[in-house]
CHARMM internal coordinates of N, CA and C (Angstrom, degrees):
IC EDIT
DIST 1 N 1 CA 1.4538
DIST 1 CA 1 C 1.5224
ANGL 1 N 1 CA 1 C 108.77
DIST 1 C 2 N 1.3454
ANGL 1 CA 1 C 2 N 114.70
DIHE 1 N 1 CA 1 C 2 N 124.11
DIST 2 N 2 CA 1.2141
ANGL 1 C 2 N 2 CA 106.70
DIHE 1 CA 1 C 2 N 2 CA -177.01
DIST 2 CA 2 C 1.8255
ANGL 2 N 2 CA 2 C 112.36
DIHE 1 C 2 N 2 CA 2 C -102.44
DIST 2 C 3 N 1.0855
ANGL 2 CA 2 C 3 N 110.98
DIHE 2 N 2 CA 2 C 3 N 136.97
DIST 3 N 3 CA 1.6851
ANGL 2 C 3 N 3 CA 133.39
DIHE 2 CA 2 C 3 N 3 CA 178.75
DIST 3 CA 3 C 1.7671
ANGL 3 N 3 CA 3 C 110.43
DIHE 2 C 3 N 3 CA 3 C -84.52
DIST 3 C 4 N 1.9972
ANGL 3 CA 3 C 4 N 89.33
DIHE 3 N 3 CA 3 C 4 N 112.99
DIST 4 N 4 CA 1.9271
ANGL 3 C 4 N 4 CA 87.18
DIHE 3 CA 3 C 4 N 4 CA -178.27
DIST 4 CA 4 C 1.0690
ANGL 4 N 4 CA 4 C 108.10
DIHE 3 C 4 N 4 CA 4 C -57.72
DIST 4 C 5 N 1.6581
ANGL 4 CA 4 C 5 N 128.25
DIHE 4 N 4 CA 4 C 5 N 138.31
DIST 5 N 5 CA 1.2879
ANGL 4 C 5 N 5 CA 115.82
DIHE 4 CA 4 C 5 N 5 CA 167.33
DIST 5 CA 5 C 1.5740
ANGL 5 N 5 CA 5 C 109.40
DIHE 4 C 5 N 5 CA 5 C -70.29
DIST 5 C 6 N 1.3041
ANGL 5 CA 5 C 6 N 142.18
DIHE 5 N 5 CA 5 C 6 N -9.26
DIST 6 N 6 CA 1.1154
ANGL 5 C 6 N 6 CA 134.53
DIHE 5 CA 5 C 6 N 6 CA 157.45
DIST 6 CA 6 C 2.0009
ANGL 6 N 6 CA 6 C 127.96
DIHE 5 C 6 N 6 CA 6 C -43.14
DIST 6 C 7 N 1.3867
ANGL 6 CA 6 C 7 N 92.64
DIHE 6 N 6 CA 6 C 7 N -21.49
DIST 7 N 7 CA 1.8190
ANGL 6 C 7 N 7 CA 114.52
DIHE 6 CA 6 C 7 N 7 CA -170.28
DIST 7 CA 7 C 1.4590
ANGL 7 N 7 CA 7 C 78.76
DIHE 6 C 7 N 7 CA 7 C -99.08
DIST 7 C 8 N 1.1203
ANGL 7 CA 7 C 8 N 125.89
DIHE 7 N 7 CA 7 C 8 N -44.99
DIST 8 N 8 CA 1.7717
ANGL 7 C 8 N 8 CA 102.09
DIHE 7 CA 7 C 8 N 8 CA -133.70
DIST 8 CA 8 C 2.0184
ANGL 8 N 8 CA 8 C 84.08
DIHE 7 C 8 N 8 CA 8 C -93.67
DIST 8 C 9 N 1.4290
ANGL 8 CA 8 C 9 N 128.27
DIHE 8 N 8 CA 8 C 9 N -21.52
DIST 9 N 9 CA 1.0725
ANGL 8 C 9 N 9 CA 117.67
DIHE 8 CA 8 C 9 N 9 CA 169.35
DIST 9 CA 9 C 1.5761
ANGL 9 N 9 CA 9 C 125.62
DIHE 8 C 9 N 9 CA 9 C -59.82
DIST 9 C 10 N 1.5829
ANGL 9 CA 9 C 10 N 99.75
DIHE 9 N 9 CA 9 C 10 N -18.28
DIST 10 N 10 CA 1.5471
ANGL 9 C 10 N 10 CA 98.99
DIHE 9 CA 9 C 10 N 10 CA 156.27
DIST 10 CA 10 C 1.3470
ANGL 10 N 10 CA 10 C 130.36
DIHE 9 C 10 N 10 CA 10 C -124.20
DIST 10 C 11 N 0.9056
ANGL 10 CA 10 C 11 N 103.35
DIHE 10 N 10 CA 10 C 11 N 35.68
DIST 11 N 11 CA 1.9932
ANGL 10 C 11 N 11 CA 104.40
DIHE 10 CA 10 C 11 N 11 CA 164.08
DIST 11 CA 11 C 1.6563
ANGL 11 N 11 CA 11 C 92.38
DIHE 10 C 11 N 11 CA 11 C -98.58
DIST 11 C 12 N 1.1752
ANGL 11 CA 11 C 12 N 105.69
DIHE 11 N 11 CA 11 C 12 N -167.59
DIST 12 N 12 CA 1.4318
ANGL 11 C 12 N 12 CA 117.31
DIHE 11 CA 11 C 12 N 12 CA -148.34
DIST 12 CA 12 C 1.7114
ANGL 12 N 12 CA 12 C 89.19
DIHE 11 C 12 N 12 CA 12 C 175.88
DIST 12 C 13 N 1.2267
ANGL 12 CA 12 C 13 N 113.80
DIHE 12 N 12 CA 12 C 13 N 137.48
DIST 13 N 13 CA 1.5706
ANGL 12 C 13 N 13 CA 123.03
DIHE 12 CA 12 C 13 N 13 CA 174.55
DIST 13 CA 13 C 1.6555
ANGL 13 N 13 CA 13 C 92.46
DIHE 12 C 13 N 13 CA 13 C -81.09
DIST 13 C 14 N 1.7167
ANGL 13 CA 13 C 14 N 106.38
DIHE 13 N 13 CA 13 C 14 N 139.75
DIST 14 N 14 CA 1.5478
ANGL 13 C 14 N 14 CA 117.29
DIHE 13 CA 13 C 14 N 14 CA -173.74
DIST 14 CA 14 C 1.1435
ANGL 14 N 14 CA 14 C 117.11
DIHE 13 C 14 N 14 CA 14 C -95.85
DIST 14 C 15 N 2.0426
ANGL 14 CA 14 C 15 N 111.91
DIHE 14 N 14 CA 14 C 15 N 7.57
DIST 15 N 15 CA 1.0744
ANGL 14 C 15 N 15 CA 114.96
DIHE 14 CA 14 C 15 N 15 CA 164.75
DIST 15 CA 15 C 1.6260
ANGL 15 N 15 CA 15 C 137.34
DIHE 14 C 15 N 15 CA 15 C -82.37
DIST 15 C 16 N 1.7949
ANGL 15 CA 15 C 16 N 97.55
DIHE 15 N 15 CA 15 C 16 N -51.06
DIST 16 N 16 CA 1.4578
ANGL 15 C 16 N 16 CA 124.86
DIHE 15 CA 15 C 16 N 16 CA -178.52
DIST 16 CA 16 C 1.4967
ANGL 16 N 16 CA 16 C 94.90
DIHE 15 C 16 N 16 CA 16 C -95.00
DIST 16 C 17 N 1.6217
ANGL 16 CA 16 C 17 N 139.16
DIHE 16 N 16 CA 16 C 17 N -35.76
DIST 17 N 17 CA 1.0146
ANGL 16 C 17 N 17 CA 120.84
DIHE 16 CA 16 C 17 N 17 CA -144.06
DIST 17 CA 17 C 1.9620
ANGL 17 N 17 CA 17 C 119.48
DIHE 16 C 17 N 17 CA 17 C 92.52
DIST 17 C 18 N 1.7219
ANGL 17 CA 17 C 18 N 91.30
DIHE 17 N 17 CA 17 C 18 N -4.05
DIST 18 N 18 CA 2.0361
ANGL 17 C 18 N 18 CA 79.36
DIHE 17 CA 17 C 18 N 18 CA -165.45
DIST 18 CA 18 C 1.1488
ANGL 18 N 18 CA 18 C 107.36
DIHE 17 C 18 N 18 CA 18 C -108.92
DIST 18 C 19 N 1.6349
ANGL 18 CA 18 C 19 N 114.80
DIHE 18 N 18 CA 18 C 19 N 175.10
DIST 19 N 19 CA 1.7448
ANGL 18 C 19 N 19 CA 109.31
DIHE 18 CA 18 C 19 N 19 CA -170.45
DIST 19 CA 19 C 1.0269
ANGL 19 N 19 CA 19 C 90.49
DIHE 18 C 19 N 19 CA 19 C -72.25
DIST 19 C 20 N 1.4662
ANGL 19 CA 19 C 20 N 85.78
DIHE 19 N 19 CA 19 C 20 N 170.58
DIST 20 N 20 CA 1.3127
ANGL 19 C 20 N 20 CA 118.29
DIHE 19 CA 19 C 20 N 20 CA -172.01
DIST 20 CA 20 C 1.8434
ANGL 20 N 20 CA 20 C 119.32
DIHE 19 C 20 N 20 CA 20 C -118.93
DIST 20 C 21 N 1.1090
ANGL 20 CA 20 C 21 N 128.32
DIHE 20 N 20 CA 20 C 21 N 131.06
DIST 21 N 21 CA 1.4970
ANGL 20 C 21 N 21 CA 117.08
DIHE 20 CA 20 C 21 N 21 CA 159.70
DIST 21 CA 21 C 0.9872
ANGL 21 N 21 CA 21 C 144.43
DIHE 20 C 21 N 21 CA 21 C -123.84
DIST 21 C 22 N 1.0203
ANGL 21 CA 21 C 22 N 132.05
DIHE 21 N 21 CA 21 C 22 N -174.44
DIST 22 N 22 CA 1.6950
ANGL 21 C 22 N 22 CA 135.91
DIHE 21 CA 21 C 22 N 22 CA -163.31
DIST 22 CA 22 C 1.6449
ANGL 22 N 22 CA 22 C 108.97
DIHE 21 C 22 N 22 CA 22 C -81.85
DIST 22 C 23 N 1.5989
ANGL 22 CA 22 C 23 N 125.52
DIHE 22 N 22 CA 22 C 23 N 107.73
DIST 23 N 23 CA 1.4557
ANGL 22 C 23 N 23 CA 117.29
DIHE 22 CA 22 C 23 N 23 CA 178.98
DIST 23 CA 23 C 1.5034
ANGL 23 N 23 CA 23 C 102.06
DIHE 22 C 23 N 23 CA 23 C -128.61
DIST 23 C 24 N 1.1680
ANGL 23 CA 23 C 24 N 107.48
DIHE 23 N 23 CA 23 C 24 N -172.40
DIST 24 N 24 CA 1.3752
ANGL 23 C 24 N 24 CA 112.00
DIHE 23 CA 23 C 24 N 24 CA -178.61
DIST 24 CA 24 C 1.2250
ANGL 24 N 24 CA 24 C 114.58
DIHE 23 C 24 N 24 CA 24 C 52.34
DIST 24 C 25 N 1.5531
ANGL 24 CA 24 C 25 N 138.70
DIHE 24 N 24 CA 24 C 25 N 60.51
DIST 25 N 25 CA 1.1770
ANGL 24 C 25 N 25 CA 138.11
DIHE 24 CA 24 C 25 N 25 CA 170.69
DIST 25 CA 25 C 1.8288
ANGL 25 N 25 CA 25 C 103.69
DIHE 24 C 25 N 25 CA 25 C 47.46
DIST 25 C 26 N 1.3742
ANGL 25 CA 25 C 26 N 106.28
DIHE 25 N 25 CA 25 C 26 N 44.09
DIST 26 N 26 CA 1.1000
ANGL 25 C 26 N 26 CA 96.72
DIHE 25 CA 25 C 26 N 26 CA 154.84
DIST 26 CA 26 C 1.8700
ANGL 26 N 26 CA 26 C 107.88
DIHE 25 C 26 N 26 CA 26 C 94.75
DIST 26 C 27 N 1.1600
ANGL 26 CA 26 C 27 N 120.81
DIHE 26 N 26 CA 26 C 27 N -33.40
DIST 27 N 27 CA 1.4490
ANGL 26 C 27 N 27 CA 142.21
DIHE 26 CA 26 C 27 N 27 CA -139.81
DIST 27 CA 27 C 1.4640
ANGL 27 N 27 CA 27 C 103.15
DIHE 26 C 27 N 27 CA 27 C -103.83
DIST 27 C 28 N 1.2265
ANGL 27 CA 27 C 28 N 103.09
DIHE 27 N 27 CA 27 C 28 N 6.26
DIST 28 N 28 CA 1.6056
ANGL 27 C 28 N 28 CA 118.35
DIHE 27 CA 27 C 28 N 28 CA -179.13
DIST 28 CA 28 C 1.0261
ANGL 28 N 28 CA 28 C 130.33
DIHE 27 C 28 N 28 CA 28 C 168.76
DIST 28 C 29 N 1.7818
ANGL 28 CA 28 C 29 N 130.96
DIHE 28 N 28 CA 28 C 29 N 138.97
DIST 29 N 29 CA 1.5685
ANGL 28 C 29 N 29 CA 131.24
DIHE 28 CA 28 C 29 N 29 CA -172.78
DIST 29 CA 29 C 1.0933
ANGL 29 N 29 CA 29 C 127.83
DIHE 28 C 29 N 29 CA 29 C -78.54
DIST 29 C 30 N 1.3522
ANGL 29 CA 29 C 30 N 134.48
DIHE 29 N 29 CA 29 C 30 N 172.46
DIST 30 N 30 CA 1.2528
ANGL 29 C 30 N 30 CA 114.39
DIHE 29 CA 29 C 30 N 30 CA -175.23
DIST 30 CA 30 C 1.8098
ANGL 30 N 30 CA 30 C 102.57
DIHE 29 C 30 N 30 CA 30 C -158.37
DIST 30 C 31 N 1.0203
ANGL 30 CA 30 C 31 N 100.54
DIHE 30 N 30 CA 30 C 31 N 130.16
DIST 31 N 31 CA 2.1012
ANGL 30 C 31 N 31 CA 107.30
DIHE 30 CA 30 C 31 N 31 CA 178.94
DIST 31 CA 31 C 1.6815
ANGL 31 N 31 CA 31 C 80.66
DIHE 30 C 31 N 31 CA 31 C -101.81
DIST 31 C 32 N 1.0371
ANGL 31 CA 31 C 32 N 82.95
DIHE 31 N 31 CA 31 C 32 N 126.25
DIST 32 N 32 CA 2.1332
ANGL 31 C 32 N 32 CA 120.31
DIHE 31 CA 31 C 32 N 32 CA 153.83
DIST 32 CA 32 C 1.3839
ANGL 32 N 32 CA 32 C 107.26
DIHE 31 C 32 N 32 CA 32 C -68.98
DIST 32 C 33 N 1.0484
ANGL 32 CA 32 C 33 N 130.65
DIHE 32 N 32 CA 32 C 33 N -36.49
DIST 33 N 33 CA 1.4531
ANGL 32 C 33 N 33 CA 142.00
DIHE 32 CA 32 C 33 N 33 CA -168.14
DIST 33 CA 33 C 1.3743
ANGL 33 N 33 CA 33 C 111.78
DIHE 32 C 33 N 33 CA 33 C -78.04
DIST 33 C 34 N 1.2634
ANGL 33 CA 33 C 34 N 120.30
DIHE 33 N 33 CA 33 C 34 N -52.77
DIST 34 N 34 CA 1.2915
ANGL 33 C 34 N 34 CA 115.01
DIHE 33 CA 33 C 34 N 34 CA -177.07
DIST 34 CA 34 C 1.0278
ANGL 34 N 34 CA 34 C 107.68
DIHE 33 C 34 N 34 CA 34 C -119.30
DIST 34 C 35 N 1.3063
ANGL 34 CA 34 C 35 N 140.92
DIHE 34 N 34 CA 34 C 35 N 4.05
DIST 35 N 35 CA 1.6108
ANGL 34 C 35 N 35 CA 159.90
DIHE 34 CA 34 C 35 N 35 CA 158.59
DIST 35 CA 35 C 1.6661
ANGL 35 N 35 CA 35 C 101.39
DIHE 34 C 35 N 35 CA 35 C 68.69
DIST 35 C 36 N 1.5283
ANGL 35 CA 35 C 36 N 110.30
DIHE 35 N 35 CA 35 C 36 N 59.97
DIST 36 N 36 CA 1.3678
ANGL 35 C 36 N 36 CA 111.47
DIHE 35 CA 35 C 36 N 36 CA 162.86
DIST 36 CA 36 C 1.6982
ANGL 36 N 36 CA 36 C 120.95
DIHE 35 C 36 N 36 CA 36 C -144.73
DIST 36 C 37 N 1.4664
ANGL 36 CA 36 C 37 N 89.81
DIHE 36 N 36 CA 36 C 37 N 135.05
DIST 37 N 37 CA 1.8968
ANGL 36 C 37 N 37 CA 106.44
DIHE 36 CA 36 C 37 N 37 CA -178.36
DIST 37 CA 37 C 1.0287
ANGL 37 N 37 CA 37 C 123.46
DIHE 36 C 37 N 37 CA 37 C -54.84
DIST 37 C 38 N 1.2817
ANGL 37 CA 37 C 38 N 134.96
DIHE 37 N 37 CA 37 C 38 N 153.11
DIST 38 N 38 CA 1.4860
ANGL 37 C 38 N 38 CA 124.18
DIHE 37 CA 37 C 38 N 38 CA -179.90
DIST 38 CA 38 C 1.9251
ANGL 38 N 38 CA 38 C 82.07
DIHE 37 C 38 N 38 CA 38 C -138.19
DIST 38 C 39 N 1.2625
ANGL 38 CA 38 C 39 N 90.78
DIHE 38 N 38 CA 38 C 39 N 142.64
DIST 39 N 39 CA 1.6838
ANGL 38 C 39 N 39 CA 102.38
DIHE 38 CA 38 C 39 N 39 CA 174.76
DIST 39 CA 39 C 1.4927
ANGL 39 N 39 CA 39 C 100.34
DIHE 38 C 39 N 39 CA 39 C -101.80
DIST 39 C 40 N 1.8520
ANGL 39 CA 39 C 40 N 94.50
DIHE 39 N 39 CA 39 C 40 N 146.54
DIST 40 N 40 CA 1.6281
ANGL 39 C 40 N 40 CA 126.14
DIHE 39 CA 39 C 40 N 40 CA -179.02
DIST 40 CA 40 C 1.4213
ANGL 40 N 40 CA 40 C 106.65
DIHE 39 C 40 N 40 CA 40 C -99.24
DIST 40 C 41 N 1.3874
ANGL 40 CA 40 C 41 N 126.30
DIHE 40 N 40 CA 40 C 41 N 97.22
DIST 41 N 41 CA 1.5235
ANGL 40 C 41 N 41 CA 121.18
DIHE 40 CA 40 C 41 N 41 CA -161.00
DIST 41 CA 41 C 1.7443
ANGL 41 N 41 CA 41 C 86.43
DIHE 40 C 41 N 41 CA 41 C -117.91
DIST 41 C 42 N 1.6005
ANGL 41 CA 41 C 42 N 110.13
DIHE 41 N 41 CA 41 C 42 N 117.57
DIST 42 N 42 CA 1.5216
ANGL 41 C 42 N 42 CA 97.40
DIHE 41 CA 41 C 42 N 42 CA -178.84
DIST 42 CA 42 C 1.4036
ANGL 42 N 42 CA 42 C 135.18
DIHE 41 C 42 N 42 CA 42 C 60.22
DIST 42 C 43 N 1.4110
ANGL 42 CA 42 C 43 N 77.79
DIHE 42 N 42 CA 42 C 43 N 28.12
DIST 43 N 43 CA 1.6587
ANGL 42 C 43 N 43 CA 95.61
DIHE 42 CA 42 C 43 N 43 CA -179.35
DIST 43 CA 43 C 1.8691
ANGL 43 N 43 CA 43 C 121.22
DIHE 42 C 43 N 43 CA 43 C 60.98
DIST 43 C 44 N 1.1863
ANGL 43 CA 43 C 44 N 109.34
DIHE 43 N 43 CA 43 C 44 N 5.56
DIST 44 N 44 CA 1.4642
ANGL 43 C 44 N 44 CA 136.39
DIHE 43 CA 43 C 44 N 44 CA 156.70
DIST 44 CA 44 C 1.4583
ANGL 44 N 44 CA 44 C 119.40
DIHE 43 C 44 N 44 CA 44 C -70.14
DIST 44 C 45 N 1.4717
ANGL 44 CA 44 C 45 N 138.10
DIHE 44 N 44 CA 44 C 45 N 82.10
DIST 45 N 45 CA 1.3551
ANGL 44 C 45 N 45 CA 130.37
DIHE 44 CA 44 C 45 N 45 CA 164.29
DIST 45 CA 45 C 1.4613
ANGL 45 N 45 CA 45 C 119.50
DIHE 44 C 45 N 45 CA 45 C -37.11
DIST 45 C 46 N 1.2789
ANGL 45 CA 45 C 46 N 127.44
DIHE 45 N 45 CA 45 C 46 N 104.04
DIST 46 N 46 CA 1.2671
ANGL 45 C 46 N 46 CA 114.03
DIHE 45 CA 45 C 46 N 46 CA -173.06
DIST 46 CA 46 C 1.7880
ANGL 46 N 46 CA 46 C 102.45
DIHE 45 C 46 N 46 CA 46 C -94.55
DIST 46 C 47 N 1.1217
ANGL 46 CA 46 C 47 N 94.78
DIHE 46 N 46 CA 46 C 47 N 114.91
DIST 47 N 47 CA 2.0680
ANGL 46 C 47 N 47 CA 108.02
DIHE 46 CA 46 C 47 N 47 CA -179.21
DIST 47 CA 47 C 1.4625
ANGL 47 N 47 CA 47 C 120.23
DIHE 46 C 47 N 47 CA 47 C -96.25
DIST 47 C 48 N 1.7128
ANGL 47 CA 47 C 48 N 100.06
DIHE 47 N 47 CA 47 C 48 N 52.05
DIST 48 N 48 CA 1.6633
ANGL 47 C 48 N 48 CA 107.62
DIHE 47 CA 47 C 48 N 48 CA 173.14
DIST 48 CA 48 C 1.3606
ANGL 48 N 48 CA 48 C 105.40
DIHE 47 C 48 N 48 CA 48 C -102.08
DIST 48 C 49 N 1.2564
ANGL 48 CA 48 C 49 N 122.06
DIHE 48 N 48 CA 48 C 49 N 118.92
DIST 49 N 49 CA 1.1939
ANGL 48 C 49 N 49 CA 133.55
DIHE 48 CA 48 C 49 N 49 CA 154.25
DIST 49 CA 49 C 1.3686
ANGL 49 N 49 CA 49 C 115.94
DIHE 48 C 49 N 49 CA 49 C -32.85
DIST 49 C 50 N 1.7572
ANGL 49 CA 49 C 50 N 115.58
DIHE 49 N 49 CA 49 C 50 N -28.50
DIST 50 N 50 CA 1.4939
ANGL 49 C 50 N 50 CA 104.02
DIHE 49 CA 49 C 50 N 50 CA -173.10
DIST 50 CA 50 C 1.7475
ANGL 50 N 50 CA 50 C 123.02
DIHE 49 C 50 N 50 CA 50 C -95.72
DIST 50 C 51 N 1.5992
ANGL 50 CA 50 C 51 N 78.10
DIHE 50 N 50 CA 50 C 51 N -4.95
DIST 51 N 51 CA 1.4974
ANGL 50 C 51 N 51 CA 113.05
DIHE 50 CA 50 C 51 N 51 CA 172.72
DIST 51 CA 51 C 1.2393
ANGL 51 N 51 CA 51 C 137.14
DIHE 50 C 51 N 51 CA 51 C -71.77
DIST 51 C 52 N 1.8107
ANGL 51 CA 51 C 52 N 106.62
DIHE 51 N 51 CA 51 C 52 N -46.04
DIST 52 N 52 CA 1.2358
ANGL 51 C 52 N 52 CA 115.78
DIHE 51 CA 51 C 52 N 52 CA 156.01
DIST 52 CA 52 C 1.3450
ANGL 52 N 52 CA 52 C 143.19
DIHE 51 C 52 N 52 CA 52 C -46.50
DIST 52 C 53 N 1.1912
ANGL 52 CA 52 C 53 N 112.62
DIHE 52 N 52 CA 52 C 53 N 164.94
DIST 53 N 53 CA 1.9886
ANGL 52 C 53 N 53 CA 111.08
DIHE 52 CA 52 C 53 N 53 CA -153.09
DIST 53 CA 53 C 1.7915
ANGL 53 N 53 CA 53 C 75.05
DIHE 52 C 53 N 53 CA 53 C -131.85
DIST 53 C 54 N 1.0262
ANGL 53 CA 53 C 54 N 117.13
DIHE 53 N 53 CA 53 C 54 N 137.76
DIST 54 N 54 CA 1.8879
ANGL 53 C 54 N 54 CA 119.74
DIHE 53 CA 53 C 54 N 54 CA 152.62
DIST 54 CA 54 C 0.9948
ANGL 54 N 54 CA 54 C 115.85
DIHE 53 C 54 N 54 CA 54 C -64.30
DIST 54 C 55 N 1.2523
ANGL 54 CA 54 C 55 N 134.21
DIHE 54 N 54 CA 54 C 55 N 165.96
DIST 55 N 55 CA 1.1896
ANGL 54 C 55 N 55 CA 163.53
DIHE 54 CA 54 C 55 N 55 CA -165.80
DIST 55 CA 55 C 1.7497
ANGL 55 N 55 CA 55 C 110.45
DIHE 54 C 55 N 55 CA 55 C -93.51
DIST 55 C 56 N 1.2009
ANGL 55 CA 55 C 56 N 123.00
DIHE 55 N 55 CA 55 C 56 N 110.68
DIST 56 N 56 CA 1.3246
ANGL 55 C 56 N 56 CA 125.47
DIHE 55 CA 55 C 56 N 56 CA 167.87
DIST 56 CA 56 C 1.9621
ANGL 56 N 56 CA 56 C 106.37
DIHE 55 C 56 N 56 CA 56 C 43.40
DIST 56 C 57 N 1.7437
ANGL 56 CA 56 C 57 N 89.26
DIHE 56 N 56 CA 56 C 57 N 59.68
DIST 57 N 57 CA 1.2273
ANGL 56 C 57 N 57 CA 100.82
DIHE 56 CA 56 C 57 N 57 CA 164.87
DIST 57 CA 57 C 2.0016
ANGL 57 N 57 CA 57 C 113.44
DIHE 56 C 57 N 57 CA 57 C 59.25
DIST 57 C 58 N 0.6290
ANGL 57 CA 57 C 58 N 122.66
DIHE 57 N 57 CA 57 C 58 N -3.89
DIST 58 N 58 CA 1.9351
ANGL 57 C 58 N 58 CA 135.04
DIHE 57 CA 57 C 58 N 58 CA 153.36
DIST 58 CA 58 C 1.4355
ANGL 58 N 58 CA 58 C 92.75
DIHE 57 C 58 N 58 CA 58 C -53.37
DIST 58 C 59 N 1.4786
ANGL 58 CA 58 C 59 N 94.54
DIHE 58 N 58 CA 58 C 59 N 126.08
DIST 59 N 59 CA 1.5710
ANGL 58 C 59 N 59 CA 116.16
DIHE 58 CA 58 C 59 N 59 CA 133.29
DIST 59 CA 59 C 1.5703
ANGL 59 N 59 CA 59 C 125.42
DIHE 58 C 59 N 59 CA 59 C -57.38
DIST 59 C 60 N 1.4081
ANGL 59 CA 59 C 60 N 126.27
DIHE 59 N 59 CA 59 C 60 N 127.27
DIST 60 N 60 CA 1.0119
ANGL 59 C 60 N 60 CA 136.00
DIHE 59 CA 59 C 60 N 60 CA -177.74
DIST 60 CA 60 C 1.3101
ANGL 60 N 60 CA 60 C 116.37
DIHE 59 C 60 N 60 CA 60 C -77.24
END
COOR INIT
IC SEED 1 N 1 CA 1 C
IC BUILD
């Protein structure tokens, strides 16, 4: 699934505040900053903090 970069220039991770990018084949976002995933359900970024999964096994 591909993510407009027009959307993804304005989301913002709802944790740190930092961009965000495209990982997991696409299928989910990802902040570098605080090293946590956000899942693409229906092509919907879902940006819950309580939602998010960490990054390569990290605690969030």
């Amino acid at each position: 699934m591909k993510i407009d970069r027009r959307l993804l220039d304005l989301l913002a991770c709802p944790e740190c505040k930092g961009p965000l990018v495209p990982c997991a084949a696409q299928s989910a976002l990802c902040c570098t900053r605080c090293k946590l995933r956000f899942l693409v359900r229906e092509g919907i970024p879902v940006l819950l903090v309580e939602e998010a999964e960490p990054i390569d096994g990290e605690s969030p």
